[in-house]
C-alpha positions in Angstrom: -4.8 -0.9 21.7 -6.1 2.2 20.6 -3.3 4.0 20.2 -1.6 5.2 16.7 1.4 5.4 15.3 2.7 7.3 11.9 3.9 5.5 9.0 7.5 7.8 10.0 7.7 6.1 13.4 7.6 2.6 12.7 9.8 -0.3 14.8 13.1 -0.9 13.2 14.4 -4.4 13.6 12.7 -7.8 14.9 9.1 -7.0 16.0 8.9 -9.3 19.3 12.2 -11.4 20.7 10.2 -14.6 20.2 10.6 -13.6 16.2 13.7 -13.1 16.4 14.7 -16.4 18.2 12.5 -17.7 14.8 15.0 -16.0 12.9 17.8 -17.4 14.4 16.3 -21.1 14.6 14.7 -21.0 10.9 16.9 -23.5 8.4 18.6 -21.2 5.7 18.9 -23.9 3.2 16.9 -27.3 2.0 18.2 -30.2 0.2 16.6 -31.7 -2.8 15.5 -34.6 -0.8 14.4 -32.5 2.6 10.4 -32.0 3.1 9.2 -28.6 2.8 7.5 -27.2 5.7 4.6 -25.0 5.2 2.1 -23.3 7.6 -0.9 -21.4 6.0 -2.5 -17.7 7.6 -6.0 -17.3 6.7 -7.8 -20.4 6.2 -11.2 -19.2 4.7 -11.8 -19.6 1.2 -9.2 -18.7 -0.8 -7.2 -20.5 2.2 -8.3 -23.8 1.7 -7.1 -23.5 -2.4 -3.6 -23.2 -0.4 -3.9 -25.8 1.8 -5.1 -28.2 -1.0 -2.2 -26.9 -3.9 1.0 -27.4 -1.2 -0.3 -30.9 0.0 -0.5 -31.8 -3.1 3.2 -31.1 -3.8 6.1 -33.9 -3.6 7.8 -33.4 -0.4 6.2 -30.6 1.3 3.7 -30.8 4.1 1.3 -28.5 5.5 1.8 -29.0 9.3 0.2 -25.7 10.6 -2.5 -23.9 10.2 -3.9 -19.8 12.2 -7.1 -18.4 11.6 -8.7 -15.9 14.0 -12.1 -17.6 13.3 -12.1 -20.9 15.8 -14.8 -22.4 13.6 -13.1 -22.2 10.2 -9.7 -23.2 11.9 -11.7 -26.6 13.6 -12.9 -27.0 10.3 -9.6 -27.2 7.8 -7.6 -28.7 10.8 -10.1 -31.7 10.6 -10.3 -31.8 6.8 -6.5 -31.3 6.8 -6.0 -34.0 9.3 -8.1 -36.6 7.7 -6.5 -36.5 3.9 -2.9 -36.2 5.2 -3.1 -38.8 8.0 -1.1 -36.5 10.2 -1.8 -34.1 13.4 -1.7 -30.3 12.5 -1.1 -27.2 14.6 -3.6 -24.4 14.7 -2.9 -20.8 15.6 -5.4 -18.0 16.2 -2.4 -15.6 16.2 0.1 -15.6 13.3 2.8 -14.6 15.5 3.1 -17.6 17.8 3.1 -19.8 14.6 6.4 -17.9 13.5 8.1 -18.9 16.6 8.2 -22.7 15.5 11.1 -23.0 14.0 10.8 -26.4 12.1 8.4 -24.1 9.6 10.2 -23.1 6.1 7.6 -20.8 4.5 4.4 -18.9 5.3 1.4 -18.6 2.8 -0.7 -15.8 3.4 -4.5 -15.7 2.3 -5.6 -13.3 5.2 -7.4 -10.1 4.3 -5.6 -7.8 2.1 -4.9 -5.5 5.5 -2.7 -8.3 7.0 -0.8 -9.2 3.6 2.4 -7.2 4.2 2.5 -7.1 7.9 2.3 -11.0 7.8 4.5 -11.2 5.5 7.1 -8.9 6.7 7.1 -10.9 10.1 7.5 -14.3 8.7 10.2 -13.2 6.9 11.6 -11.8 10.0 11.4 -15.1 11.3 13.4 -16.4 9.2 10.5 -18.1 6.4 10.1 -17.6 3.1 6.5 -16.5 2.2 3.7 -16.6 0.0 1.4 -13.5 0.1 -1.9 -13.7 -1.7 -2.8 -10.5 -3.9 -2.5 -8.0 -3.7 0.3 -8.5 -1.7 -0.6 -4.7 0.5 -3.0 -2.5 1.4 -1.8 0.4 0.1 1.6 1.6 -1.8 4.0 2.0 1.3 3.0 -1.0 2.4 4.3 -3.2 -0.9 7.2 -1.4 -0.8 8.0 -2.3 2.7 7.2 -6.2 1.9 10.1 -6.1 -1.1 12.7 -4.4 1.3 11.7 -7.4 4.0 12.0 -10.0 1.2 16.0 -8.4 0.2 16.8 -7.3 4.1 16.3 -10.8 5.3 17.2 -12.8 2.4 14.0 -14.7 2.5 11.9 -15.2 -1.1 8.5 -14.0 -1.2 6.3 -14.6 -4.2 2.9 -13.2 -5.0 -0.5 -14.5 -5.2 -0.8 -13.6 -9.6 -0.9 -17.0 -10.8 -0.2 -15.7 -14.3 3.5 -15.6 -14.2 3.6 -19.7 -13.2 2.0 -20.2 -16.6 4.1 -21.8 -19.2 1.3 -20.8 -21.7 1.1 -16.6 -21.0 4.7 -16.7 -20.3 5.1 -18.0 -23.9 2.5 -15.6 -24.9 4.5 -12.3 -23.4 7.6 -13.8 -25.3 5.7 -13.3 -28.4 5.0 -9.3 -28.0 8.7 -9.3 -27.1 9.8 -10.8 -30.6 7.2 -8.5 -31.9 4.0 -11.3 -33.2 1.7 -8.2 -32.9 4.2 -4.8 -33.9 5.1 -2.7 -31.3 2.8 -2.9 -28.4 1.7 0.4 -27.5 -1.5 0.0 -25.4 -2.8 -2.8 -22.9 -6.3 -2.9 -21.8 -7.4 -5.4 -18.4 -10.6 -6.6 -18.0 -12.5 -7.0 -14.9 -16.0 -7.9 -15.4 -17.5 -10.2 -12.4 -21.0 -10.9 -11.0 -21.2 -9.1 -7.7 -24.4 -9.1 -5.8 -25.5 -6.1 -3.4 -24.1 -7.1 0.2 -26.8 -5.3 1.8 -27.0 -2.9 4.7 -26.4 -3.9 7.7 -28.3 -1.1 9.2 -26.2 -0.3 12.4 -23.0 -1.9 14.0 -22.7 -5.7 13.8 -21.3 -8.5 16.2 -18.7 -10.2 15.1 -19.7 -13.4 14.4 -19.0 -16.4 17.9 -15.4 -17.4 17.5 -14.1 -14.9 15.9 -10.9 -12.7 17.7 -12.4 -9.6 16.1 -9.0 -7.7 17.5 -7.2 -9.6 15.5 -8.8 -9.5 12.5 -8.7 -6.2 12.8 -5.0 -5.8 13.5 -3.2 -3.1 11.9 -6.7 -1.6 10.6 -8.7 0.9 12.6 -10.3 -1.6 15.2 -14.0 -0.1 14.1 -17.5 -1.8 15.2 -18.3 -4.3 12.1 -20.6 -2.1 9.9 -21.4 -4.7 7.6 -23.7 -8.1 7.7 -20.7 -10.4 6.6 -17.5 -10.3 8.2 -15.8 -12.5 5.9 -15.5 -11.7 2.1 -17.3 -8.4 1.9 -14.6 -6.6 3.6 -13.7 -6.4 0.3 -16.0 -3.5 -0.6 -14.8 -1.3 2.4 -11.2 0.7 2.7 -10.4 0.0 5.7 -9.3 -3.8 5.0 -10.6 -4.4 1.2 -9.2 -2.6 -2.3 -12.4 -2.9 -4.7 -12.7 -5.6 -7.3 -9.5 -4.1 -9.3 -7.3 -5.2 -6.4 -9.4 -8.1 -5.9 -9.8 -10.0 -9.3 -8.6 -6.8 -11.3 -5.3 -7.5 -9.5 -4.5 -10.6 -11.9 -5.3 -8.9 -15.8 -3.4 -5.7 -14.4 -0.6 -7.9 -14.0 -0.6 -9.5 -17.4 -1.5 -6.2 -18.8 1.3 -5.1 -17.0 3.5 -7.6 -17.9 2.9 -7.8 -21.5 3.2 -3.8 -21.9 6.6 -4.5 -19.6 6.2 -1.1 -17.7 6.5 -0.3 -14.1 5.1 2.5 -12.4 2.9 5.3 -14.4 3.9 9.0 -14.1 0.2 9.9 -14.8 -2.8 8.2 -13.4 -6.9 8.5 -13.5 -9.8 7.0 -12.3 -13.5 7.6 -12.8 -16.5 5.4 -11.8 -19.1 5.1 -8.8 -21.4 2.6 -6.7 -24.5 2.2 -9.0 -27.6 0.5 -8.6 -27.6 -1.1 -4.6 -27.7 1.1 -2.0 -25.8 -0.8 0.6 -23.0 -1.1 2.6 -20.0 -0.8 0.1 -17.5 1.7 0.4 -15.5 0.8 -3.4 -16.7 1.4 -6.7 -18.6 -1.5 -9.1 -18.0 0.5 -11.9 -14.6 1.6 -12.5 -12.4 2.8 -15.2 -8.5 4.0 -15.0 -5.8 4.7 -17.1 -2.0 4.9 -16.5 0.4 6.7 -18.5 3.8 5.7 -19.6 5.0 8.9 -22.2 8.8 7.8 -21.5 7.8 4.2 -23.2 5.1 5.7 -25.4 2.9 3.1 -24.2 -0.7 3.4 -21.8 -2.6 1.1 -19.6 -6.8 1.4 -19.7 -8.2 -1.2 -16.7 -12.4 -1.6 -16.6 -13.9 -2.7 -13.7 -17.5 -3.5 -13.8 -20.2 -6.0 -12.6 -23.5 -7.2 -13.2 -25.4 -8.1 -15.9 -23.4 -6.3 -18.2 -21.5 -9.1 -18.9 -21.7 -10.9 -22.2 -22.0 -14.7 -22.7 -19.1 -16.7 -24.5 -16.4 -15.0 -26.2 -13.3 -13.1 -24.5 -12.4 -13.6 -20.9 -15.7 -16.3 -20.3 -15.9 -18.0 -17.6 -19.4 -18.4 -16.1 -21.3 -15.1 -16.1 -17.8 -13.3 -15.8 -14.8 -12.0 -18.5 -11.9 -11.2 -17.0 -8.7 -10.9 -19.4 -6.4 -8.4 -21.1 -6.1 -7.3 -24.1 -3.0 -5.9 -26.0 -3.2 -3.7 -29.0 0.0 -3.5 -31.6 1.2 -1.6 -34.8 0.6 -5.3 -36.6 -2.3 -6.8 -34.8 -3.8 -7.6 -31.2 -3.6 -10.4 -28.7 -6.3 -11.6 -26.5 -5.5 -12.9 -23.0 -6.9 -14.9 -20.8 -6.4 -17.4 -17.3 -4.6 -19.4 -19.2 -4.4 -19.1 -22.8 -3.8 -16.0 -25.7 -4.2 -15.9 -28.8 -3.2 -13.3 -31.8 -4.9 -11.8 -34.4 -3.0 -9.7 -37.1 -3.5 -7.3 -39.8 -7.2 -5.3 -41.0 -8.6 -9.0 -41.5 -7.8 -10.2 -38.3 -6.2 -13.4 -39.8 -5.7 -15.6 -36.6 -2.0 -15.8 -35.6 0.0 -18.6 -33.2 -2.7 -19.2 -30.0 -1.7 -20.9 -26.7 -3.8 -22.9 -24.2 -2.7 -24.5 -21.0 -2.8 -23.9 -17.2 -0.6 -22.9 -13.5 0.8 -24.0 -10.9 2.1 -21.2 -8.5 2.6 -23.8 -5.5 5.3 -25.6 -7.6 6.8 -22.5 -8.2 6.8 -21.2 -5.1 8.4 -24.9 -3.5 10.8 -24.9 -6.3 11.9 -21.0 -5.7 12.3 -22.8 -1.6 14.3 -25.7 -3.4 16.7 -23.6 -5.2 16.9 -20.3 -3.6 16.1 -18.5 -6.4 14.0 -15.6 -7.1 14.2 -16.3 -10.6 12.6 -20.0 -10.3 9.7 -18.7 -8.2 6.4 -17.8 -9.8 6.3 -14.3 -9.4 9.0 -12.3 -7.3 7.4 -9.8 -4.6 9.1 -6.8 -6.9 6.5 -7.2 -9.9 3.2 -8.2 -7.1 4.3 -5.1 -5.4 4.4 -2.6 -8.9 1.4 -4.8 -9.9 -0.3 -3.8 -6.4 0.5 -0.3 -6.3 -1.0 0.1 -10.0 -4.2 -0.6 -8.2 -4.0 1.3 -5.6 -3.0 4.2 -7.6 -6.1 3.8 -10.1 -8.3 4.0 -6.4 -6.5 6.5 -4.9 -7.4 9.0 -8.4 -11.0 7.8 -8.2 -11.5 8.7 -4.3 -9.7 12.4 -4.6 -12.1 12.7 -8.1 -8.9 14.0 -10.4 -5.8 12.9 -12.3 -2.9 12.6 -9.9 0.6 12.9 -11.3 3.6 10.4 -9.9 7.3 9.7 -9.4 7.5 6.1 -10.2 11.4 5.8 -8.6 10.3 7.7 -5.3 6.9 6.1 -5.6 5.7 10.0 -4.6 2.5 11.6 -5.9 3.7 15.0 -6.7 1.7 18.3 -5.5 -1.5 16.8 -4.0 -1.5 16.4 -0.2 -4.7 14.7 0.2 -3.8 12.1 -2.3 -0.5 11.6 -1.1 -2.3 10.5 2.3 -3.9 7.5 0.6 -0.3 6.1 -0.2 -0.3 5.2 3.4 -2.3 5.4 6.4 -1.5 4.4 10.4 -1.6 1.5 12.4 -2.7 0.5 15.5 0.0 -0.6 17.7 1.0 -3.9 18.3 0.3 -4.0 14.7 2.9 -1.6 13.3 4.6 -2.5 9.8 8.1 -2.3 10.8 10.2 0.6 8.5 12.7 -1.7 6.5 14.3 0.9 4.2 
């Protein structure tokens, strides 16, 4: 279990036969009146918003559930059983819940280090899948899950519930026509209340009923050198990204979207871990920028925390403001999860304003429905670019200097060190298969 393999010598093909008797057994097409199917990795928190938002759907039914932590799994299975009326399957390893074959889709709310290995084997089985953002660890990773989603034919869509939004999609229709001039700069917002998660002063048990291997799985298989398993791992790189691929994840995407760029050629990062001295690895303070001199256009992202927030105004929501903001030769536009509105000239004479809300679980069961990538929410292309903009913005703060990048080869040119962080390698079984 120990042993490594390089990102250059991953498995080709099906990863186990069992998933690829899945992919043989899976149903390829649904009819309008068929039930949809749905089995949910990674029942914690952000889990049970899944398990609640697809059994609430017409016609789809959530009739399995895996979680490597017995005591969560006990706990939505009951819940799960009780409101539906119906027995559910639970799995504490994903890949024994791809081999049932009456399952359509997957949706993924695991740890960001099992997003795009999960979702590359459901999809070699055969399901379509939902991954939760960001939808990889780290840039090869994303890339990998898009080739899965075309090799296999199966639709994957991504956890930024921005893009299901009638309101913001109306609201990126308006920079197209041009309600603000021409958009030049987009600025995210990430500002959330995060508390110090301590030191655990030494390496931690993993908490009874928990397959710590498997949590673990393509991640270094470390003692746990943090007081919380679940959440924190958020604030370490081994299995977490920082709050700008945590929350930050969702304004870069609508600042993404709105400036309607890709991939930067030019990217920076400065920040730090100020005020606890703890256990976390990321930065609370964070601020990046991404060039785009082909569109003439650039990307600023914040991240910050504390009680630097401001009460009220932009991006509120509690003791948080989270947004993004766009800036234009005629005005600016303020948005938010899930409304915008416009302001225009030296006066700042209010413009046309939106409000309304998401549902990506419709999205994603219509996307199944049709077989459309164009009906789903968001298609695993733009969660991917979306991703790696993150990634990129962590990878400049941890090397400390600007790194320059080919966004069609998704290269960082002429720094070795940085160019490590695109990747890293896995622990075999857990190998991302190489789909190029």
């Amino acid at each position: 279990m120990k042993q490594r393999i390089n990102r250059r010598h991953f498995l080709q093909g099906a990863t186990s036969t069992a998933v690829a008797a899945g992919l043989m057994g899976a149903r390829k097409t649904l009819a309008a009146s068929d039930t949809v199917r749905i089995g949910v990795v990674g029942v914690g928190g952000r889990g049970k918003d899944h398990i609640k938002g697809f059994s609430q759907q017409a016609g789809v039914e959530v009739v399995a559930l895996c979680d490597v932590d017995e005591g969560i799994l006990q706990e939505r299975s009951s819940q799960l059983e009780k409101s539906s009326g119906k027995p559910v399957r639970c799995y504490s390893d994903m890949r024994k819940l791809f081999e049932a074959k009456d399952i359509d889709a997957v949706s993924f709310a695991t740890p960001n280090h099992w997003h795009a290995l999960g979702g590359i084997w459901a999809m070699e089985a055969g399901k379509h899948t939902y991954v939760e953002k960001p939808c990889s660890h780290n840039v090869w990773e994303g890339r990998q899950l898009v080739n899965a989603s075309r090799k296999y034919n199966r639709l994957c869509q991504h956890g930024t519930q921005g893009r299901s939004s009638a309101v913001l999609r109306e609201a990126i229709q308006k920079l197209r026509e041009g309600a603000i001039g021409n958009v030049y700069m987009a600025r995210g917002l990430c500002y959330k209340w995060r508390p110090t998660i301590g030191k655990a002063g030494g390496p931690q048990a993993a908490p009874p009923g928990v397959d710590y291997n498997l949590w673990c799985g393509p991640a270094p298989n470390k003692p746990l050198q943090r007081k919380k398993l679940h959440y924190d791992w958020h604030w370490q790189w081994d299995c977490g990204n920082g709050d700008m691929g945590n929350q930050g994840v969702h304004e870069m995407d609508m600042a993404r979207w709105g400036l309607g760029v890709g991939l930067p050629t030019r990217i920076t990062g400065t920040g730090g871990h100020y005020m606890f001295d703890d256990d976390q690895q990321t930065p609370n303070a964070l601020i990046c920028t991404f060039d785009y001199p082909e569109h003439r256009k650039m990307l600023q992202f914040e991240t910050r925390h504390w009680v630097s927030n401001y009460e009220g105004g932009f991006g509120a929501s509690g003791e948080n403001n989270v947004g993004a903001l766009f800036y234009g030769s005629e005005g600016y536009m303020e948005m938010e999860y899930f409304s915008y509105r416009i302001f225009l000239g030296k006066k700042r004479e209010p413009g046309p304003a939106g409000k309304g809300n998401a549902d990506p679980w419709a999205t994603f069961v219509t996307g199944i429905r049709s077989g459309k990538r164009e009906n789903l929410g968001v298609d695993i292309e733009e969660g991917h670019l979306t991703s790696a903009l993150c990634h990129l913005g962590n990878i400049a703060y941890r090397v400390r200097r600007s790194i320059q990048f080919d966004p069609v080869k998704e290269k960082i040119l002429g720094d070795s060190e940085a160019s490590t962080l695109l990747s890293r390698d896995y622990r075999k079984p857990f190998v991302v298969p190489g789909i190029a």
